[in-house]
Structure formats: structure tokens, C-alpha cells
N, C-alpha and C positions, 0 to 999 in steps of 0.2 A: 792754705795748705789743703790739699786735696783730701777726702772723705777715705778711711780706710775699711773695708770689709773682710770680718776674719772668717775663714773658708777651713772648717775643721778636715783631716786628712781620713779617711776611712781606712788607709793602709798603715797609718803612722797611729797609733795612740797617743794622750794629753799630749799631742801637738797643733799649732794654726799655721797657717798658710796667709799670708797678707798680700790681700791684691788689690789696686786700685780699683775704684769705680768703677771708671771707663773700662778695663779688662772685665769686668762683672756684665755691661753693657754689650759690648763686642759678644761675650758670649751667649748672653741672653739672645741677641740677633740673629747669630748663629742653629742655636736651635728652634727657633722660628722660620727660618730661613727652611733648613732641613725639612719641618713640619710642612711646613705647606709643599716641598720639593715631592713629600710623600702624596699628597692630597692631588697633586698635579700627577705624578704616577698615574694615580689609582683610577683617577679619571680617564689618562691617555690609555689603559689597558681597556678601560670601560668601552671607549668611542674603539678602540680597534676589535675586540670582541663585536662588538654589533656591525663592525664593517666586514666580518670575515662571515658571521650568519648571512648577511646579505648577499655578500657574493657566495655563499654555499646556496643558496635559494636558487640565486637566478641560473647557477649552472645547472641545478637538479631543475629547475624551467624549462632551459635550452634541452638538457637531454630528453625528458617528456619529449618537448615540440617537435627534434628530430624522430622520434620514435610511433610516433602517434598522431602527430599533429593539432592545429588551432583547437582542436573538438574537446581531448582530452582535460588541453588546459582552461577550457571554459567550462567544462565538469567541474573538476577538481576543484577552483576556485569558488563556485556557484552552488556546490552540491551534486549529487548525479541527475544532473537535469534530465539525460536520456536512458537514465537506468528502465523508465518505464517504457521505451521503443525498444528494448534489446531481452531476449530470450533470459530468464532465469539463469543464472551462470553455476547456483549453487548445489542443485538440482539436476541428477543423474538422465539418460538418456532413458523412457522405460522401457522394459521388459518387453517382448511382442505378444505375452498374452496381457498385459495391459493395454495392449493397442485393438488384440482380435477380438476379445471377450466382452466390451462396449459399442464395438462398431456391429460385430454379429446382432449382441442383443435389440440393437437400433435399427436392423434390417430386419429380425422376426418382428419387432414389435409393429413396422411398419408395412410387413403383410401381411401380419391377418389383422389390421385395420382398413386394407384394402379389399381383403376377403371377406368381412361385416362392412361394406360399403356398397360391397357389388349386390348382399342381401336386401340390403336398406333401399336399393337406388329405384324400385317399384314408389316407393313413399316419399322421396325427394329429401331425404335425411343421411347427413354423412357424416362418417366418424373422423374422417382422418382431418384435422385444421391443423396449421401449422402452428398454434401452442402448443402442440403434444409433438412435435418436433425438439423444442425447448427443452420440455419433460424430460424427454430421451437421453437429450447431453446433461441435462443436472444429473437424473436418474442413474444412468450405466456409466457417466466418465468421470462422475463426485459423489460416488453414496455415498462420503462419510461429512460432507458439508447440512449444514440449514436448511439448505433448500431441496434436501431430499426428504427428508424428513417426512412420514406419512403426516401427522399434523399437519404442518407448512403448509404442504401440499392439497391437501382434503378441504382445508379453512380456507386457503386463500383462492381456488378456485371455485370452490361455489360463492364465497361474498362476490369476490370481484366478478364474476360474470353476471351476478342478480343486482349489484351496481350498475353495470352497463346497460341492464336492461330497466332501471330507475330512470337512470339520466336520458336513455332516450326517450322513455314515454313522457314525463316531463322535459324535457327541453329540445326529442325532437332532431334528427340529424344536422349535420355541422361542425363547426370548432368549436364550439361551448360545449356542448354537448361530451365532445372527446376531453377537451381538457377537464372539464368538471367532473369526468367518471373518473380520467387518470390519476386526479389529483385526490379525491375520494378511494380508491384504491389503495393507492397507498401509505393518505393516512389507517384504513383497515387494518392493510398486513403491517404495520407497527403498531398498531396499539393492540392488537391481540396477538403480538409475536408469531408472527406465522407466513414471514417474511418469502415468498416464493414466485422470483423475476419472472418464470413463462406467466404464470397469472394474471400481470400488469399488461397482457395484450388481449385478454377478455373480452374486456370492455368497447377497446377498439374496433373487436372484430367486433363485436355486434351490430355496432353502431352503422358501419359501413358496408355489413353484409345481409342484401336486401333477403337472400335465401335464408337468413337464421331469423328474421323478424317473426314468422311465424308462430315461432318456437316458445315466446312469451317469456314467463317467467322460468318454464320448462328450461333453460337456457342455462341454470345454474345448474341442471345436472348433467343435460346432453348436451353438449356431445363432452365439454372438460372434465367434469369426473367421472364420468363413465369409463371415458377414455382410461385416464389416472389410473383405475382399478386393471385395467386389463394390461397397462404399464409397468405396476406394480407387481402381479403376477410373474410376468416376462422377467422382472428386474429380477425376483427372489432365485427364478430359476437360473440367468446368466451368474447371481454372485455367488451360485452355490457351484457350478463349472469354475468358474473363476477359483473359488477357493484349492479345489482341487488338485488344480495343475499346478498350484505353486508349489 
């Protein structure tokens, strides 16, 4: 005689319901069945969700590619590899007294250092070298940067030039001679924070300019800080123009 299970009714009170086994069996199957039908669901929504981000990818891909072509999508994926080849994007067109007022200043300051040159040219001594060239574009197109800075500036032009004039008496013109001032240099202008790029050709010019060996040691002040000062001058007066017209 087959096993009986009594199945109390939830809807009926003190009453049972008697059902064989096997119907107990069948239904247990049943909701096992169901359960896993859910798990199988939930999976097949899973794999179709990441099949529809994928095709939403590659169509956002394909339109890029038409639009801009191979370059963008190898940005995009890579990072901005050529953000640093292409002009600041964030960054307004300037003003044209930001354009007049550095380029002026960098034309007076660059004649009357030809006007103390023409003075100087009896003595074989001249002011104008092309680190104060440099000076010019830190000075009137970035005064609010580091390297305008009178510090920066004052420090690292007299070390670095009285470097250049170390390394050549000991070591003598050549490529040691350059690379061992360069590299001295700029350990200098960081460890006495006084970081200023025209400075870093100092050295160089000395080395190579048979007209400035003369000059000795004298070479840490003439012609780069000399210069500086009369740079500095020129600069106070374009920033105070400058301020004006805005």
C-alpha cells in the first residue's frame, strides 16, 4: 500500500487533503523545474544585455570613424595621445592688447640693447645674446609664471653663468665641458628653487663663445644680469600699459 501524505488546506480549516507520494514527487519536480526555468531566464537576459552594450559600442565606434576618422578612435581608446600636437581647445582666442603689449615690450627692450651695444662696440663687449631673447618671452608673454619671477631669475642667471665659466676652466671646451655645466645647472636651479629655462643656455654660450672667454668670471654678471635688470625695467613699465587698457 502506497505511503500517504497529509497536505493541510490553508483555505479550508481542521481539514487534510491526502495525496499520494508520487503526486508530492511530481510536484516537488515541478518547482524545481520552474526554479531553474527562472535561473535560465535570468542568465539569458544577462548574455542579451551585454550583447546589446556591445552592439551599442560598436555603432557609437562606426559613427566616430565616419565622423573623424582611424585618429579619433585611437585617441579615444589610448587616451589623448595628440591632445599635446593640437592647440588648447579650452582656452579663449586673446585679447590684441595681450598680443601688442609683449610683443612691443620685446621690441623696446631689444633696442635699446642694441643702442648699449653700438656704445659698447669701441670695447668688444655686447649686451644683446640670445638668452635675453628667452627673458623677453618668460618676462612680457608669462609674468605670472616661476620663471619670471625676479628671484628665478637674478639666482639663476648669475649661478648658471659662473657654472659655465667653472666647467670650462676646468674641463676646457668640448662635450664634457657642455654637458657637465648643463647638468650642473640644473641641478642649481632646483635645489635653490630658482628654476629659470633662458638660464640653462648660459653656460653653453660661454663655453662656445670664443668673444665671451675674456670676460672670466665677470660673465656672471655681464652681459645676463645686466641685461635682466634692464629687462626688468622695460617689463614694469609694459605691465603697467598693459594694465591700463584693460
Amino acid at each position: 500500500m502506497s505511503a500517504q501524505v497529509h497536505l493541510r488546506a490553508g483555505h479550508v480549516p481542521n481539514q487534510c487533503i491526502l495525496l499520494p507520494s508520487t503526486s508530492l514527487q511530481h510536484t516537488s519536480s515541478v518547482l524545481n523545474s520552474s526554479r531553474e526555468n527562472r535561473v535560465v531566464l535570468g542568465l539569458g537576459r544577462s548574455f542579451l544585455g551585454l550583447n546589446e552594450r556591445i552592439l551599442e559600442n560598436r555603432r557609437r565606434t562606426a559613427i566616430i570613424k565616419r565622423k573623424t576618422g582611424p585618429l579619433a578612435i585611437r585617441a579615444s581608446a589610448g587616451g589623448a595621445v595628440w591632445d599635446g600636437w593640437l592647440p588648447d581647445k579650452t582656452s579663449k582666442a586673446p585679447p590684441l592688447s595681450d598680443i601688442f603689449w609683449p610683443s612691443a615690450g620685446a621690441f623696446a627692450a631689444m633696442a635699446m640693447l642694441g643702442k648699449i651695444d653700438q656704445i659698447l662696440a669701441p670695447k668688444g663687449i655686447s649686451m644683446t645674446i640670445a638668452p635675453l631673447g628667452a627673458v623677453c618671452a618668460v618676462l612680457f608673454a608669462t609674468p605670472s609664471t616661476p620663471g619670471a619671477r625676479k628671484y628665478n631669475m637674478f639666482m639663476a642667471q648669475i649661478g648658471c653663468a659662473a657654472i659655465g665659466v667653472l666647467a670650462f676652466t676646468i674641463l676646457g671646451p668640448g662635450w664634457l665641458a657642455r654637458s657637465a655645466a648643463l647638468s650642473a645647472a640644473m641641478a642649481f636651479m632646483i635645489y635653490t628653487r630658482s628654476v629659470h629655462p633662458p638660464a640653462a643656455s648660459l653656460p653653453l654660450l660661454f663655453i662656445d663663445g670664443v668673444k665671451l672667454h675674456h670676460l672670466n668670471y665677470w660673465y656672471a654678471l655681464f652681459p645676463g644680469a645686466a641685461g635682466c635688470i634692464l629687462l626688468c625695467l622695460i617689463g614694469t613699465q609694459v605691465q603697467g600699459l598693459w594694465i591700463r587698457t584693460k
